[in-house]
N, C-alpha and C positions, 0 to 999 in steps of 0.2 A: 113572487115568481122567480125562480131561478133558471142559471144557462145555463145550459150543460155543456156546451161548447161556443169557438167563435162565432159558428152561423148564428148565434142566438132562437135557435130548433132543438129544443130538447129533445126530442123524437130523434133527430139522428145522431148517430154517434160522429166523433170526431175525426177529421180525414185524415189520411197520411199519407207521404209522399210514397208515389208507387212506383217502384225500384224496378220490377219489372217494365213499365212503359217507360222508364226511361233509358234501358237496355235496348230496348228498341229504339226511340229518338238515335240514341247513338247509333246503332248499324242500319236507320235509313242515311243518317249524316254524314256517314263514311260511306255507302252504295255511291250518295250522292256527290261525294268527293273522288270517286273512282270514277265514276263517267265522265265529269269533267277532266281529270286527267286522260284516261283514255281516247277523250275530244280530241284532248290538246295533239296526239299522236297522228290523227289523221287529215294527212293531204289535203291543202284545197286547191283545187284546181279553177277555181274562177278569178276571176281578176280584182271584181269586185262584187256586192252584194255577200248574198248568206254563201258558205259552203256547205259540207257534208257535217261539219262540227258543229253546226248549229244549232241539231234538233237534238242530240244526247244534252247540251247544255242547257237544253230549253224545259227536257226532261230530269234533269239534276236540280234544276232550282225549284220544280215541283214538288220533286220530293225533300228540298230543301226544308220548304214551307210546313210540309208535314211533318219532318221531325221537329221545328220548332213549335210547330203546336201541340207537336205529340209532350213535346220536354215540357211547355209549359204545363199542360192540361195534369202532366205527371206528378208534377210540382207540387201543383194544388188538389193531387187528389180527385179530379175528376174525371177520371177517366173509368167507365162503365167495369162493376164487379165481372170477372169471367168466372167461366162455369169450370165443374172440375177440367182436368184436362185429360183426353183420351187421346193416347197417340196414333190411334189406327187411321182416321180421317186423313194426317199431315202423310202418316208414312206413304198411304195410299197416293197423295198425291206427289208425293218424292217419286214413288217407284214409277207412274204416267209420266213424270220429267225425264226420267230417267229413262223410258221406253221410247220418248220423243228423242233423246240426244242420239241413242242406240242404233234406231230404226232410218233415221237420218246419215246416223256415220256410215253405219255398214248397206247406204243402199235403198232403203225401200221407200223413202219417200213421203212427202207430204201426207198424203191422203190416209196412208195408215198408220202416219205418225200419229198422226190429230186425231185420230182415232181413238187410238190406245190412249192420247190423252182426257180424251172427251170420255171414253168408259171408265177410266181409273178415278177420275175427277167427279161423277155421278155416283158411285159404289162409295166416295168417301164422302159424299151428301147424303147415305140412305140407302138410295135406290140399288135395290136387287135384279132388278130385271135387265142383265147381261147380253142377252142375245138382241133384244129391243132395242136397249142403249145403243149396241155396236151397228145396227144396221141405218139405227139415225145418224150416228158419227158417220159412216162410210158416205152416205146423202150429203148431208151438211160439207164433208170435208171435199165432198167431188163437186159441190156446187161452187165453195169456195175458192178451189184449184181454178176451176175454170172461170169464174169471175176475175181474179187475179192475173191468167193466164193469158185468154181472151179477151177482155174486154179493158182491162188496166195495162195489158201488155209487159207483165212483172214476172220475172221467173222466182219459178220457188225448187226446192228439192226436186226432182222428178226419180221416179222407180216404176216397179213391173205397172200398176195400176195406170200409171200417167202417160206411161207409152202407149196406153189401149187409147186414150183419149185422143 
């Protein structure tokens, strides 16, 4: 009986370090060294205990962990074959980001930010049914305004929609 490779699994062929996952390891490692610096910029105004820099650093060491799992896993090749790559799905969901920053800067607000993200974000899973999508966003995203609003006492964006509220 012969090996075909280290696993000793003839059946599979041999792994090799995937360059691509580990392009990523690197830019969650750096996301995650930019929050932390970013932390480090903001104010605290308590005396003692946690301040406002606590939770980006809490969320940096998150994704710390996952680029070192991501590096390792890269390493050794284990990380799940991807399928071809279709850029329509990411771009779709670039242009919903971009409809959120958009829709925010100039004014209109949460509710139909989230919207346009919630439809742009569904249409790059699949789903064609545009007018359906958009009126579950507009629900979703007026339940969430006012959950956050009223009941969490949290301001968010407000525009034409949230003034009606």
């Amino acid at each position: 009986m012969t090996q075909d490779n280290a696993s000793g699994d003839p059946a599979q062929p041999p792994r090799r370090v995937d360059r691509a996952g580990i392009v990523i390891a690197a830019l969650l490692a750096v996301l995650a060294a930019v929050l932390v610096f970013d932390a480090r910029g903001l104010s605290s105004t308590t005396m003692y205990g946690m301040g406002p820099e606590a939770m980006p650093v809490v969320v940096a060491c998150g994704i710390a962990l996952l680029a070192i799992a991501n590096f390792v896993d890269a390493l050794r090749g284990n990380l799940p074959v991807r399928e071809s790559a279709d850029p329509v799905p990411v771009v779709l969901i670039l242009i919903g980001l971009a409809l959120l920053i958009a829709i925010i800067g100039f004014g209109g607000g949460f509710i139909l930010a989230t919207s346009a993200l919630f439809v742009t974000t569904s249409a790059a899973f699949g789903r064609r049914a545009i007018l359906v999508d958009s009126i579950i966003a507009l629900v979703m995203s007026t339940l969430i305004y006012l959950a956050f609003d009223r009941l969490l006492t949290l301001s968010l964006p407000t525009g034409p929609l949230e003034r009606l509220l």
